[in-house]
Structures are given as C-alpha cells and as structure tokens.
C-alpha positions as CSV (number, residue, x, y, z in Angstrom):
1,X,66.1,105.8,101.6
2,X,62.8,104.6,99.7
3,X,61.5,107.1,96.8
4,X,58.0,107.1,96.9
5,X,55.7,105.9,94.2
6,X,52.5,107.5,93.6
7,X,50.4,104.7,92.9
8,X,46.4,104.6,91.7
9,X,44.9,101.3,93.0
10,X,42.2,100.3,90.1
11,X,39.0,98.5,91.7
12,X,40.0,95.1,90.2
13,X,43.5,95.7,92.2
14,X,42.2,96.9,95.5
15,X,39.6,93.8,95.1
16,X,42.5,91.5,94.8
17,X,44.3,93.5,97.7
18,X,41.2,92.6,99.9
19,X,41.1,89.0,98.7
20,X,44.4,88.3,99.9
21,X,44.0,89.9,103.1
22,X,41.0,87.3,103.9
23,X,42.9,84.7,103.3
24,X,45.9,86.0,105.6
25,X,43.4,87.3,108.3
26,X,42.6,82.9,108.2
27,X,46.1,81.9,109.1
28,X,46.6,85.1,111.9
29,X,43.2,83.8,113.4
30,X,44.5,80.3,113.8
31,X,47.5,82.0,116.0
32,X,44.8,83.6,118.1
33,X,42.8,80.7,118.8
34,X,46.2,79.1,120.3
35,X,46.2,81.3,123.0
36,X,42.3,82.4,123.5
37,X,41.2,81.1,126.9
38,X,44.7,79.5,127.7
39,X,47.1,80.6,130.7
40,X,48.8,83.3,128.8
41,X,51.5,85.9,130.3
42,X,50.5,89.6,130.1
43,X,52.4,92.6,129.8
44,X,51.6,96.0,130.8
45,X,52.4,98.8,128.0
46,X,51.9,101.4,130.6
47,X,53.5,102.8,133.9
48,X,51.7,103.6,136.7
49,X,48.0,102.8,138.0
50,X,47.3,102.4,134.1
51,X,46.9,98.9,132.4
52,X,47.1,98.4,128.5
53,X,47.5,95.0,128.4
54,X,49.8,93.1,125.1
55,X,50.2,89.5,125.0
56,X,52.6,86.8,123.0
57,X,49.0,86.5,120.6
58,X,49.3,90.3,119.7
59,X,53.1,90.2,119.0
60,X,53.0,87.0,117.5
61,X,49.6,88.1,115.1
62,X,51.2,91.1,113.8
63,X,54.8,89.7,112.6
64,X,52.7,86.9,111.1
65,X,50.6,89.5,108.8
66,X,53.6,91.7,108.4
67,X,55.6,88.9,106.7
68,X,52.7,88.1,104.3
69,X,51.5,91.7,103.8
70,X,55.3,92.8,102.9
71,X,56.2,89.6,100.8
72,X,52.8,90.1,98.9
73,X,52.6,94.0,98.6
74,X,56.6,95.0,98.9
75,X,55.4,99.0,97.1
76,X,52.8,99.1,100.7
77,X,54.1,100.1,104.1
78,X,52.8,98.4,107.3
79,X,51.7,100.3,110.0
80,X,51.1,98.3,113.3
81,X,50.1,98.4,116.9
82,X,52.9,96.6,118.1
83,X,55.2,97.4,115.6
84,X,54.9,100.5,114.4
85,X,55.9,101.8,110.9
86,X,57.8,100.4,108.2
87,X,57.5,102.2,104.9
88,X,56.8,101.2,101.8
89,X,57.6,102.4,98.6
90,X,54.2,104.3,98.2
91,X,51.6,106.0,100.1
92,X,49.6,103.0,100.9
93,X,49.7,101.3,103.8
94,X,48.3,98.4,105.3
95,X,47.1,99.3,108.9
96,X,47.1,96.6,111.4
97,X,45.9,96.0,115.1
98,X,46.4,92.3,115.5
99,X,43.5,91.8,118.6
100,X,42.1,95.1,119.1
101,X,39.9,94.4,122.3
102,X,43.2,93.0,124.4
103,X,41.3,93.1,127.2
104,X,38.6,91.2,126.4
105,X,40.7,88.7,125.2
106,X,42.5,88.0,128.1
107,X,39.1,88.1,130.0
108,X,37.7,85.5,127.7
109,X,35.3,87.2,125.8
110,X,34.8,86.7,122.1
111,X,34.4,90.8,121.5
112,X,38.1,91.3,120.2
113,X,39.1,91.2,116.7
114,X,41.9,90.7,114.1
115,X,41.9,94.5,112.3
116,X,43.5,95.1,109.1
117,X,43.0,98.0,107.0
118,X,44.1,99.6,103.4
119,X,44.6,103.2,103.5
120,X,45.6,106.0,100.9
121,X,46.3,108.7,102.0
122,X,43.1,110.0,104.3
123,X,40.9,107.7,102.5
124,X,40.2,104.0,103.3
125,X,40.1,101.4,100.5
126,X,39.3,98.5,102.2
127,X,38.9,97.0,106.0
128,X,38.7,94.0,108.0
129,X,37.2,92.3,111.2
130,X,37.9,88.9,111.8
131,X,36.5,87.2,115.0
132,X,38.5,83.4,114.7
133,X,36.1,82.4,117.9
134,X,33.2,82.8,116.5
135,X,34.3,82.1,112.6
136,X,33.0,85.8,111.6
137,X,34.6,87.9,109.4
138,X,33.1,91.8,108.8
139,X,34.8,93.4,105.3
140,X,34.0,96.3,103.6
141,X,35.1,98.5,100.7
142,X,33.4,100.4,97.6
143,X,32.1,97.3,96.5
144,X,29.6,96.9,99.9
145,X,29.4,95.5,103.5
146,X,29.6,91.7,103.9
147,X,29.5,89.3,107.0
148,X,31.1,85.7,106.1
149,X,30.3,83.1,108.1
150,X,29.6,79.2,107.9
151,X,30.3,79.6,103.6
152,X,27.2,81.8,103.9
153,X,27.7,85.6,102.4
154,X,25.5,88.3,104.2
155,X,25.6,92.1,102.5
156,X,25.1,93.8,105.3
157,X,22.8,97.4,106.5
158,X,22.7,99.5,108.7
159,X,19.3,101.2,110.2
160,X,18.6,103.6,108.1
161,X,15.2,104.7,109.5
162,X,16.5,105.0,113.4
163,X,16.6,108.6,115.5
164,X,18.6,108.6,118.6
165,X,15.5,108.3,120.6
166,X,15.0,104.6,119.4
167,X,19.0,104.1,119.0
168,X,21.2,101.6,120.6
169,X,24.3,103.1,121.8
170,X,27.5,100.9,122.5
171,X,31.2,102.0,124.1
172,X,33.9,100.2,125.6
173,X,34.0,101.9,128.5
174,X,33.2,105.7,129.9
175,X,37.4,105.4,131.2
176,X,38.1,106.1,127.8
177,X,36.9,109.4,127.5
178,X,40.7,111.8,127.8
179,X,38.8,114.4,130.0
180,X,35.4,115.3,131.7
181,X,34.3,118.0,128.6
182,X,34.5,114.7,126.3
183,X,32.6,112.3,129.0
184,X,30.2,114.9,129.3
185,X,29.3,114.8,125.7
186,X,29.1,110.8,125.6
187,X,26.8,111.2,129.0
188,X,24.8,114.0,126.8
189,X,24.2,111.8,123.6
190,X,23.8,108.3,125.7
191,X,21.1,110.0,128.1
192,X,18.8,111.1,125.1
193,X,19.4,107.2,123.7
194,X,16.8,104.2,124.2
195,X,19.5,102.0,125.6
196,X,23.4,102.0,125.9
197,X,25.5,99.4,126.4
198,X,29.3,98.8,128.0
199,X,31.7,96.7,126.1
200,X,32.4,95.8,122.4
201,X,35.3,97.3,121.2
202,X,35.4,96.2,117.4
203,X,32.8,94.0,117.5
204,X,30.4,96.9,118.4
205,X,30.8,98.6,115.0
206,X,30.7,95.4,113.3
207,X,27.2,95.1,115.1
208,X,26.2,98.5,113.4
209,X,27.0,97.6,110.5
210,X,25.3,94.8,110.6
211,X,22.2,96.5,111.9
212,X,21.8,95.1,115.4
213,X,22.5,98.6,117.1
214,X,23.0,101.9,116.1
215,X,25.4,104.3,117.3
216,X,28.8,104.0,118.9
217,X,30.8,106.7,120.3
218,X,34.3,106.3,121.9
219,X,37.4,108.4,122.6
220,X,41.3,107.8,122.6
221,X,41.2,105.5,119.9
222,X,44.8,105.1,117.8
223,X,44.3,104.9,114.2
224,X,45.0,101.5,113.8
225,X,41.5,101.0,116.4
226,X,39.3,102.5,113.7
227,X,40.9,102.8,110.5
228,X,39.6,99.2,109.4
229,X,36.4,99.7,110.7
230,X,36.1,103.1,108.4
231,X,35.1,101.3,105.0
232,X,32.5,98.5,106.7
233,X,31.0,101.4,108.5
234,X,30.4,103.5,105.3
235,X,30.0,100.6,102.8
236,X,27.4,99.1,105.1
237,X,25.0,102.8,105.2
238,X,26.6,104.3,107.8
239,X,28.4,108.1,109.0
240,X,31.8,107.3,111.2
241,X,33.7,111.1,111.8
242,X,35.2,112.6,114.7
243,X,34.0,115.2,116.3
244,X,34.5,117.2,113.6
245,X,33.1,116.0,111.0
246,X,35.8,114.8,109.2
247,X,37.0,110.7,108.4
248,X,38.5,109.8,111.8
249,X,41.8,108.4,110.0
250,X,44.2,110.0,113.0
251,X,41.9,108.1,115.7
252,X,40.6,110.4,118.7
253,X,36.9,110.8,119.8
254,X,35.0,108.4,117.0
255,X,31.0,109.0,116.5
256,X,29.7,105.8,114.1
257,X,26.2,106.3,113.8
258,X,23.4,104.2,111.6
259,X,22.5,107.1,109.4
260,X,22.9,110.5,108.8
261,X,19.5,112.1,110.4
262,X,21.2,110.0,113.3
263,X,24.9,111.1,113.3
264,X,23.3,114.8,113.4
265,X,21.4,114.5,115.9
266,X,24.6,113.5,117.8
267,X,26.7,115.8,116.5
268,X,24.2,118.6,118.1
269,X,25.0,117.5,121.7
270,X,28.7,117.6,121.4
C-alpha cells in the first residue's frame, strides 16, 4: 500500500509538468492518426439500445500516455477513461481521455481530441487539447491560454463583451441531457441564444476559448471529459461550473460560458 505524499507543485514544476505532456500528447497523436479514417473495429461499452463506442486507438492512446506519464512522474497517479485508476504516491493525478469525441472519430470528423489534464485535489493545474488531424494543440494553466499550430503561438481570449442574446451556443447532442428537468434547462438557455449549434465535443470549448463562440452547456460528462478543458477555459477569460456554481471536477451538467455577465445570465434559467 502507497503512503501518500503531500506534494506543492512550484510554477517552474507544474510548467515543466505541462512541457512534457506536449511533447507526449505528439507521440499519442501519431497513434491516432494510424487509425483516423481507416476500417477500424468498434466496441460497444454499453448493453442494450445504448451505444458508447471504444476503439483499438482509445485503448492503444491511453497505455501509450500511461507508460510515459508513470515513467516520468512515478509520485502522480493516472486516472483514465479506459483504464481507470492507478495511484500514485500523492494527490496529483494526471487525468486522461485518450479521444474524447469517440464518435466523431469513428464518423470521420476532426472534432475529437487527445485530453490530458493535471489535477490537485479540486483544482486544475494544467490541461490539454490536442487535435493530431488538424495539427492543433489548445493548453492552458496559470500562466494563460495558448493555441499552437504550424510553429505559430496564439494566446488565446474569450469574448468578454458577449450577452446570451448575441451568444453562440454549442452541445454535443440534446441525448445527453440524464432527464427532461436538465433538457428543459438546455432548451431554456439555447432558446434565448442568437444561434446554437449540434456537435463539438472538445473541440467546442477549445472554440470558446479561443473566442469563435461563446457558451457551451452539456450534461453526463465523466471527469476525465472536462477536467482538461477546466484550466484553457479559465486561463483563456472564461466561467466553466456546474450547475452549481462550483469547478465541475466530478463531471455532470457543465455550463462554459465567455464571461461572467454571460455565465449569469445562464445560470438564471436553470
């Protein structure tokens, strides 16, 4: 049994942390591209008239970044999507969903991601969104928001100025919603928008953050959906909760909204 270590991450360390996690997020996005657009056997994950779909990428994505994550950091537990926990000798963990957006994956669209995250406790160091298709990778921590892309560096913001009147609203899809009082909030907030939108998963936030729209609201997520995209969210000018108000570290019904005046105005019509 592992005694736990209470460690304090310095900036300079967690910078270092997130540095080596690009460079691991390059060789997990190579695996990816084997299989993107390429006959590919898929699994169901669920009984039943339901349809979660995992592939060889996902399983083969996560052991890769497991392996480096555990060689490189052996005091930080892994927590993934396929498989599960495995503790470290702290209470930081690196949080991993190796394609987050399965199923647009396997329906050849370039909205999934590589997520990896670096979480204390309920708070968030440092997260990533790499898309390998389109050579994009979204990072964020207390240091700010970048894009990276073709050896260009892009700080990104979100729209600061932007009431839910003007605001772009993005989810998945309304089948994520776990019952009709949490659809009937989404159908509350999205009717009052100037435009929403079906589709995204990760990318979506990545496109708030980036300031090309300006709210997202989903439901059911794990934590290892939305954990990563916590830190490039707030470092970028944005307000992610759940319903609640609170950091949505345990998953749930998500609100990620531009700016404040924004995420209020939301938060009214829940």
């Amino acid at each position: 049994m592992h005694r736990t270590t209470l460690i304090e991450l310095t900036p300079q360390e967690v910078s270092e942390a997130l540095s080596f996690a690009q460079q691991a997020m390059q060789g997990a996005g190579e695996i990816a591209l084997r299989y993107f657009r390429q006959p590919l056997l898929v699994d169901n994950k669920l009984a039943g008239d339901s349809f979660d779909p995992v592939t060889r990428a996902d399983r083969e994505i996560e052991a890769f970044l497991r392996e480096k994550l555990r060689r490189s950091f052996p005091h930080f537990g892994v927590v993934g999507e396929e498989g599960g926990v495995t503790p470290g000798r702290s209470d930081i963990n690196w949080v991993v969903d190796p394609i987050d957006g399965t199923k647009a994956f396997i329906s050849g669209f370039p909205t999934w991601g590589i997520l990896l995250g670096l979480q204390q406790g309920d708070r968030v160091l440092a997260g990533l969104m790499y898309q390998p298709a389109t050579g994009e990778l979204f990072y964020g921590s207390a240091d700010g928001a970048f894009l990276r892309h073709k050896n260009q560096l892009v700080a990104m913001q979100t729209r600061q100025e932007i009431g839910l009147e003007d605001a772009l609203l993005y989810c998945t899809h309304e089948s994520m919603f776990a019952n009709e009082s949490n659809l009937a909030a989404f159908r509350r907030v999205a009717a009052k928008a100037r435009l929403q939108r079906f589709g995204g998963d990760c990318y979506a936030y990545c496109m708030l953050a980036l300031g090309q729209i300006d709210l997202v609201v989903e439901d059911t997520l794990q934590p290892y959906d939305i954990v990563p995209l916590i830190p490039i969210i707030e470092a970028a000018g944005g307000v992610i909760t759940d319903a609640q108000g609170k950091t949505p570290v345990a998953g749930g019904f998500v609100v990620a909204a531009a700016n404040r005046k924004l995420h209020e105005e939301v938060m009214e019509l829940l």
